[in-house]
mmCIF file of the N, C-alpha and C atoms, coordinates in Angstrom:
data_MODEL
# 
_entry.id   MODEL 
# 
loop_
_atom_site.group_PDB 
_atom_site.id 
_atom_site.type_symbol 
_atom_site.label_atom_id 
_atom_site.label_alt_id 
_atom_site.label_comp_id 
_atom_site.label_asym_id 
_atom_site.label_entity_id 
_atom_site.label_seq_id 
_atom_site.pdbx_PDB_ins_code 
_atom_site.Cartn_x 
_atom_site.Cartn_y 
_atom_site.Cartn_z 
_atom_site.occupancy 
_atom_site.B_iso_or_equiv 
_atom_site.pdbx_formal_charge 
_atom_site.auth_seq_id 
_atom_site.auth_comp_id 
_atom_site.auth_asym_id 
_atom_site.auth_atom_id 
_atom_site.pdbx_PDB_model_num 
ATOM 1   N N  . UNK A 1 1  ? 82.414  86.257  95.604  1.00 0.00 ? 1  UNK A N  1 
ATOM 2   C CA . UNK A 1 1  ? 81.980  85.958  96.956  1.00 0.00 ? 1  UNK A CA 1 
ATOM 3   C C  . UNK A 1 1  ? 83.223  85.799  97.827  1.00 0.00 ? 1  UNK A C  1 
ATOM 4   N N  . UNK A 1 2  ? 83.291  86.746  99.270  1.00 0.00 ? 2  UNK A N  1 
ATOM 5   C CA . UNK A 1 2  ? 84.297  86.217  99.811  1.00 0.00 ? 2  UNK A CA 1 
ATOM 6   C C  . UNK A 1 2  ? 83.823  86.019  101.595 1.00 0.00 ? 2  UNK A C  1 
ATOM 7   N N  . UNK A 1 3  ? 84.694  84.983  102.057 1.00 0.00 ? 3  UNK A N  1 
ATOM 8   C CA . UNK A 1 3  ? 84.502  84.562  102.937 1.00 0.00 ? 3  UNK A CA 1 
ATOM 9   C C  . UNK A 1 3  ? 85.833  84.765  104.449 1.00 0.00 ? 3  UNK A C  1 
ATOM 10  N N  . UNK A 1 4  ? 85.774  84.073  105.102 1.00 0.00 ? 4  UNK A N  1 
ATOM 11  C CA . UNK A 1 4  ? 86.847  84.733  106.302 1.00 0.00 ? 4  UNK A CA 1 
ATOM 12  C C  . UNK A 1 4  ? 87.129  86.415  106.290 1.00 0.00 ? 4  UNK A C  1 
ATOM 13  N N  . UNK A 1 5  ? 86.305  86.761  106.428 1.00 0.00 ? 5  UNK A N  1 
ATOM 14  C CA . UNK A 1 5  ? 87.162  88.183  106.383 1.00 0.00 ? 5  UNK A CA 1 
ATOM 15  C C  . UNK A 1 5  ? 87.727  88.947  107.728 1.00 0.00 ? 5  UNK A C  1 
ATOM 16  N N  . UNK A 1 6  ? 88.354  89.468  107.537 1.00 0.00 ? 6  UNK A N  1 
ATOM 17  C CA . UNK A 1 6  ? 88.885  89.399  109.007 1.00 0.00 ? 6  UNK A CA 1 
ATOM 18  C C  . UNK A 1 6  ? 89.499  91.565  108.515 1.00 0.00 ? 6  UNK A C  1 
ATOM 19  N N  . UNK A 1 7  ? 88.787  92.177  109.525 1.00 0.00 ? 7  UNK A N  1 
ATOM 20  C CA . UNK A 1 7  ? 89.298  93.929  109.488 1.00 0.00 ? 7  UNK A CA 1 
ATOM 21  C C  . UNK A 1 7  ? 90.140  93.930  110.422 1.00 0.00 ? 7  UNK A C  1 
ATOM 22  N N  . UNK A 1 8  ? 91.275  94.775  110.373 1.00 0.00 ? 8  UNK A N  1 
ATOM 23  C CA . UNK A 1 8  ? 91.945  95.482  111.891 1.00 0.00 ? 8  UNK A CA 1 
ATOM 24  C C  . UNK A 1 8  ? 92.244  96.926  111.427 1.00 0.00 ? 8  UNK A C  1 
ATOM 25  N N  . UNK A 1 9  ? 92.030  97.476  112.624 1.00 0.00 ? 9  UNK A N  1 
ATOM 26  C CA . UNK A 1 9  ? 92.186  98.730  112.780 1.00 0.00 ? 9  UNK A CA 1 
ATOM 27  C C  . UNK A 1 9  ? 93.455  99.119  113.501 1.00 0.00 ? 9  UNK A C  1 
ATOM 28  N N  . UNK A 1 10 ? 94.363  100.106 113.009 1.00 0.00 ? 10 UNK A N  1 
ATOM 29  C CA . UNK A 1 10 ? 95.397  100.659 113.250 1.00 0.00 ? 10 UNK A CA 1 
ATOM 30  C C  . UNK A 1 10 ? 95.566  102.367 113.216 1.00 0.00 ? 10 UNK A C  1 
ATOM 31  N N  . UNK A 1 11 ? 96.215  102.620 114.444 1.00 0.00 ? 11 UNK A N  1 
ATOM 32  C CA . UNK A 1 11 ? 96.319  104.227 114.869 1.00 0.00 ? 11 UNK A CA 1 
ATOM 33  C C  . UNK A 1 11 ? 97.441  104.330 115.137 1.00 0.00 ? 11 UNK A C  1 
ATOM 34  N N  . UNK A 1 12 ? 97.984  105.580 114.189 1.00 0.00 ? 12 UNK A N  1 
ATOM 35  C CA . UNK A 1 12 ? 99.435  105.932 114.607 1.00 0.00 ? 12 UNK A CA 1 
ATOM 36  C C  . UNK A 1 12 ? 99.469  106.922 115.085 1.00 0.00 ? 12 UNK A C  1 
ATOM 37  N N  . UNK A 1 13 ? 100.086 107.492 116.482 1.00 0.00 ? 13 UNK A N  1 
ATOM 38  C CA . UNK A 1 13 ? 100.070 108.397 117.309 1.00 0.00 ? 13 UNK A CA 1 
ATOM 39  C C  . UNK A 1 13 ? 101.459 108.806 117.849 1.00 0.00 ? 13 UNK A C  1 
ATOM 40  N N  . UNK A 1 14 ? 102.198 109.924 117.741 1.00 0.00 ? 14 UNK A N  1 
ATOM 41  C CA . UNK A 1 14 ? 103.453 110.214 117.442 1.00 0.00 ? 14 UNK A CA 1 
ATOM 42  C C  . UNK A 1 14 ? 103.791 109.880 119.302 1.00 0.00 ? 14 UNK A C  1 
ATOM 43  N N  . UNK A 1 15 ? 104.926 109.759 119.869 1.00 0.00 ? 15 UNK A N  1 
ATOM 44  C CA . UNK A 1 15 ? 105.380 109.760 121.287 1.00 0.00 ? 15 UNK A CA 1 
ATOM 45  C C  . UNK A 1 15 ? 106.645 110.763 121.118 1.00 0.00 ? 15 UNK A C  1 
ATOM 46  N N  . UNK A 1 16 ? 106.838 111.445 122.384 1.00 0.00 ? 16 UNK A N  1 
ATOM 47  C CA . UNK A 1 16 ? 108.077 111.868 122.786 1.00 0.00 ? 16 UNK A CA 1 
ATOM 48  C C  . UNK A 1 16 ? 108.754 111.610 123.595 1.00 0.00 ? 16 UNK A C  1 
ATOM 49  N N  . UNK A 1 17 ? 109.957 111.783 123.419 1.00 0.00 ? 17 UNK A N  1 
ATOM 50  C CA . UNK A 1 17 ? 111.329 111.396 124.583 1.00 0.00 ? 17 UNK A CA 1 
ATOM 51  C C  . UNK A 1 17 ? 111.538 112.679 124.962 1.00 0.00 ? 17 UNK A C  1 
ATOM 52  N N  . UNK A 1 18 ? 111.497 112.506 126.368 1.00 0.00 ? 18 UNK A N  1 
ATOM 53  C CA . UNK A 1 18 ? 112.004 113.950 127.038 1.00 0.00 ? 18 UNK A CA 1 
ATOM 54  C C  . UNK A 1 18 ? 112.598 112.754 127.985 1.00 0.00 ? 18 UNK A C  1 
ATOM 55  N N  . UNK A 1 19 ? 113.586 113.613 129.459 1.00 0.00 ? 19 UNK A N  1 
ATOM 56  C CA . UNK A 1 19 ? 114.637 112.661 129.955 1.00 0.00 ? 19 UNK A CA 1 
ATOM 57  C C  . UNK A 1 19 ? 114.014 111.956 130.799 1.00 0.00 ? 19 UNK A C  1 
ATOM 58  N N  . UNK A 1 20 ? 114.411 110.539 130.692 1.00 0.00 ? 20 UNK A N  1 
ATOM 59  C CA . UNK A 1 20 ? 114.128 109.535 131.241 1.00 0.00 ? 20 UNK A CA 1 
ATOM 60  C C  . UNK A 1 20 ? 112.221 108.849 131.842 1.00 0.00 ? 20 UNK A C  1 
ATOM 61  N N  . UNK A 1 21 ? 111.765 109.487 130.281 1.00 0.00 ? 21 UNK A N  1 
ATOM 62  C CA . UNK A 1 21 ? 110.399 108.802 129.925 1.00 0.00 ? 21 UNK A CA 1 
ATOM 63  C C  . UNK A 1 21 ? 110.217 108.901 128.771 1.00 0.00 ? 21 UNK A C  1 
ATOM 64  N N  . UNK A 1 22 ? 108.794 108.534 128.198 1.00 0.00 ? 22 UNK A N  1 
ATOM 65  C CA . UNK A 1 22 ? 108.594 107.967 126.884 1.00 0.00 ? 22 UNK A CA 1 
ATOM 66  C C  . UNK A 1 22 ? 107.091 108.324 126.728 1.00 0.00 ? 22 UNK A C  1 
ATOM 67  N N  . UNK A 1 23 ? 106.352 109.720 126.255 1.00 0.00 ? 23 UNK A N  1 
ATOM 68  C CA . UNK A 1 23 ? 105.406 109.384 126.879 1.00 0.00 ? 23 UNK A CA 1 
ATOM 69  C C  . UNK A 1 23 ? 104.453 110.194 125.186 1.00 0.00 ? 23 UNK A C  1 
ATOM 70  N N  . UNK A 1 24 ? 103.563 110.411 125.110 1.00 0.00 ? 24 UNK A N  1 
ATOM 71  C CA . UNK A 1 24 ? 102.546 110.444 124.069 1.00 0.00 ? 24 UNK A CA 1 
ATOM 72  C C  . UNK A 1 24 ? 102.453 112.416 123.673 1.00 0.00 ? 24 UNK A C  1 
ATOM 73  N N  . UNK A 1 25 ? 102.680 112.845 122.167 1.00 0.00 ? 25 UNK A N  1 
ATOM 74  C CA . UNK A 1 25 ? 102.555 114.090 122.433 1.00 0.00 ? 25 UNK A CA 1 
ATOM 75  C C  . UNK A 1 25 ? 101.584 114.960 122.854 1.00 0.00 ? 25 UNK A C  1 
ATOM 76  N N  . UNK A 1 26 ? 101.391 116.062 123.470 1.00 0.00 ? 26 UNK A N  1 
ATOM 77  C CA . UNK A 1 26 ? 100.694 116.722 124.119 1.00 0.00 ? 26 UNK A CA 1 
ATOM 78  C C  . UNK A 1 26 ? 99.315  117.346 122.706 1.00 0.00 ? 26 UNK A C  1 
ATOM 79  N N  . UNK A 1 27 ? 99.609  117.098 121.720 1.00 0.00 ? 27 UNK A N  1 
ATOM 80  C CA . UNK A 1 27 ? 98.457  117.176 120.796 1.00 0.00 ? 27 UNK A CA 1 
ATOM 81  C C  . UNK A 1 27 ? 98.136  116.049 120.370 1.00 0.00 ? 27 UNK A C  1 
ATOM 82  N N  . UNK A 1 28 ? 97.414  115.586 119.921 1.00 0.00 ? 28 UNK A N  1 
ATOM 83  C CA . UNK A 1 28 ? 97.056  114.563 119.114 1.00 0.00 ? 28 UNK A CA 1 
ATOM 84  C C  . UNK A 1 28 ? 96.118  114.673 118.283 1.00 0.00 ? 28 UNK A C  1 
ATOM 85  N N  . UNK A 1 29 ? 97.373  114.518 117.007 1.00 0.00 ? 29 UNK A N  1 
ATOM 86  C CA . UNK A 1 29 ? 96.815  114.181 115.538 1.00 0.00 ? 29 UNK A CA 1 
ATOM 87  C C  . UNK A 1 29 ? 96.834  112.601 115.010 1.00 0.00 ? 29 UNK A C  1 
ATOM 88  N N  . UNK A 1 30 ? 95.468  112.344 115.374 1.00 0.00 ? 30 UNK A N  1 
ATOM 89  C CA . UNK A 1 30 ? 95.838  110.438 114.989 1.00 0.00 ? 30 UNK A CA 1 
ATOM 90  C C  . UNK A 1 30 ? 95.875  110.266 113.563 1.00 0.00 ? 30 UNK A C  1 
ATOM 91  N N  . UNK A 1 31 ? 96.443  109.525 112.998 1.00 0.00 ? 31 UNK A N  1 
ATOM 92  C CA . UNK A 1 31 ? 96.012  108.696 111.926 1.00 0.00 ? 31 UNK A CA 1 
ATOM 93  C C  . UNK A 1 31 ? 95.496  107.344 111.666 1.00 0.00 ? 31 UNK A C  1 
ATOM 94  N N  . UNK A 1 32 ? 94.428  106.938 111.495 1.00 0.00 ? 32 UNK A N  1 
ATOM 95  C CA . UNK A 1 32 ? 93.683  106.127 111.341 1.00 0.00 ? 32 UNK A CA 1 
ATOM 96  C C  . UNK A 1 32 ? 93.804  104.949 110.356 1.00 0.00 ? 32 UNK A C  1 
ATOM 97  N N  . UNK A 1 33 ? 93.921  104.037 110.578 1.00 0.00 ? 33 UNK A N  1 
ATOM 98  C CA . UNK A 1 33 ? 93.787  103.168 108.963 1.00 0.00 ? 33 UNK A CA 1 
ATOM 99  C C  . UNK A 1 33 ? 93.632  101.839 109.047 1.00 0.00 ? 33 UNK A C  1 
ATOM 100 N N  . UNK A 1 34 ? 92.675  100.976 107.604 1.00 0.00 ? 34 UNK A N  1 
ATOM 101 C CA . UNK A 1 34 ? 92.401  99.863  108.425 1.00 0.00 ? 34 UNK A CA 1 
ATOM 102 C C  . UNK A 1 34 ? 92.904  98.823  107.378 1.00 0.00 ? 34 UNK A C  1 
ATOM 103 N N  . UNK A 1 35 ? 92.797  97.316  107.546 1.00 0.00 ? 35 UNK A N  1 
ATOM 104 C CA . UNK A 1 35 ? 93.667  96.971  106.884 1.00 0.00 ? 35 UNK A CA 1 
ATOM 105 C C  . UNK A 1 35 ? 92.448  95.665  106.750 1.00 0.00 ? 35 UNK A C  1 
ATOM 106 N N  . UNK A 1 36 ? 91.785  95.469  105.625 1.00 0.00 ? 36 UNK A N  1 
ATOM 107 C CA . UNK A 1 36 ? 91.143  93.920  105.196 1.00 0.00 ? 36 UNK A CA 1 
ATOM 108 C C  . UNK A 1 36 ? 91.237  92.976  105.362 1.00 0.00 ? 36 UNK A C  1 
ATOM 109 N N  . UNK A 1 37 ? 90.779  91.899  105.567 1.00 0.00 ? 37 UNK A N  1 
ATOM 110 C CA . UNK A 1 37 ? 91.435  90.682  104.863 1.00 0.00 ? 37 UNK A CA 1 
ATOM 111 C C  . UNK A 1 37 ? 90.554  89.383  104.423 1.00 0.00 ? 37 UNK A C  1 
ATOM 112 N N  . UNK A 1 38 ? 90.734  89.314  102.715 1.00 0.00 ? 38 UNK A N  1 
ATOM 113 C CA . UNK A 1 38 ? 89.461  87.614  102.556 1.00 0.00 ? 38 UNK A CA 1 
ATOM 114 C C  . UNK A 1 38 ? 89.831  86.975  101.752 1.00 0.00 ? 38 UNK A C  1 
ATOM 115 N N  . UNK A 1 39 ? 89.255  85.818  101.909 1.00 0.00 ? 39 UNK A N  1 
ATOM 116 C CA . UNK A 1 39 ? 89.458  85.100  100.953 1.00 0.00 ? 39 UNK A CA 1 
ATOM 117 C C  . UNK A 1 39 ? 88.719  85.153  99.706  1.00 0.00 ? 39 UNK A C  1 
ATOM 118 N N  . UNK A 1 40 ? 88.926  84.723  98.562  1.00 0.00 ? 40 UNK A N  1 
ATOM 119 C CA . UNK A 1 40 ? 87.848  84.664  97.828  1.00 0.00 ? 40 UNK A CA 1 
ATOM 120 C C  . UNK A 1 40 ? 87.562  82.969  97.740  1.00 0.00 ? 40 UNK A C  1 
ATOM 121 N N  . UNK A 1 41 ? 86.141  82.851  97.928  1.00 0.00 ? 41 UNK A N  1 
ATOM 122 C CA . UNK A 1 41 ? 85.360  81.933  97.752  1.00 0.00 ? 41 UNK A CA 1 
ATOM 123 C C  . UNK A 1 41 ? 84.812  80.882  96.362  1.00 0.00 ? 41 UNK A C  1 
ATOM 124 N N  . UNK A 1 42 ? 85.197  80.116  95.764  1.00 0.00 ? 42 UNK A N  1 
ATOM 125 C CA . UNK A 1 42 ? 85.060  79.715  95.130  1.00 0.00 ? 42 UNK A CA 1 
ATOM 126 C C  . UNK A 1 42 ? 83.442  78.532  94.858  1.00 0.00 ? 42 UNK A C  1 
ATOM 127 N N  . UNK A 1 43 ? 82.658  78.543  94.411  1.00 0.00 ? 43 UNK A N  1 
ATOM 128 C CA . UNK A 1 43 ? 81.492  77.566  94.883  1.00 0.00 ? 43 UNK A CA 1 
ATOM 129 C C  . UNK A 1 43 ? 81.237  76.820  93.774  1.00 0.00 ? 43 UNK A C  1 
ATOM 130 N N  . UNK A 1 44 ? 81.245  75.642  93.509  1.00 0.00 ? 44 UNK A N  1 
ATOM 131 C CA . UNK A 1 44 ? 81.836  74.232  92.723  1.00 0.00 ? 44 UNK A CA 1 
ATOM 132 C C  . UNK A 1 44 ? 80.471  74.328  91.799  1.00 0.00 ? 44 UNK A C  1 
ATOM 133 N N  . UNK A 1 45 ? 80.172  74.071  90.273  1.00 0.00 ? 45 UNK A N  1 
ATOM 134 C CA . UNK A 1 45 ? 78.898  73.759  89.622  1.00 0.00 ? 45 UNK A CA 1 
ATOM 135 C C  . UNK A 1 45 ? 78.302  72.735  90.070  1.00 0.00 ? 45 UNK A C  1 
ATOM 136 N N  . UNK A 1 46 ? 77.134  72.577  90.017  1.00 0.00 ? 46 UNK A N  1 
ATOM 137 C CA . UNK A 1 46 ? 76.613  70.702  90.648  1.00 0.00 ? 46 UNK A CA 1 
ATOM 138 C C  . UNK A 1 46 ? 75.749  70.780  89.188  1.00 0.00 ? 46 UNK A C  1 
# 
């Protein structure tokens, strides 16, 4: 059993430098990926 779980999502998307800007390439190939997170839950005998 797990509890807190907490997802984030992350996209990596390449940028280019051309002179004097910074700006995103003219294709876009994203990569996607997500990243978990829990605890595991422990629940006591009674």
């Amino acid at each position: 059993l797990f509890g807190m779980v907490e997802v984030e999502e992350l996209m990596l998307r390449p940028y280019k430098a051309v002179a004097a800007r910074l700006r995103p390439m003219d294709r876009m190939v994203a990569h996607t990926g997500y990243l978990i997170f829990a605890r595991s839950v422990v629940q006591e005998s009674l």
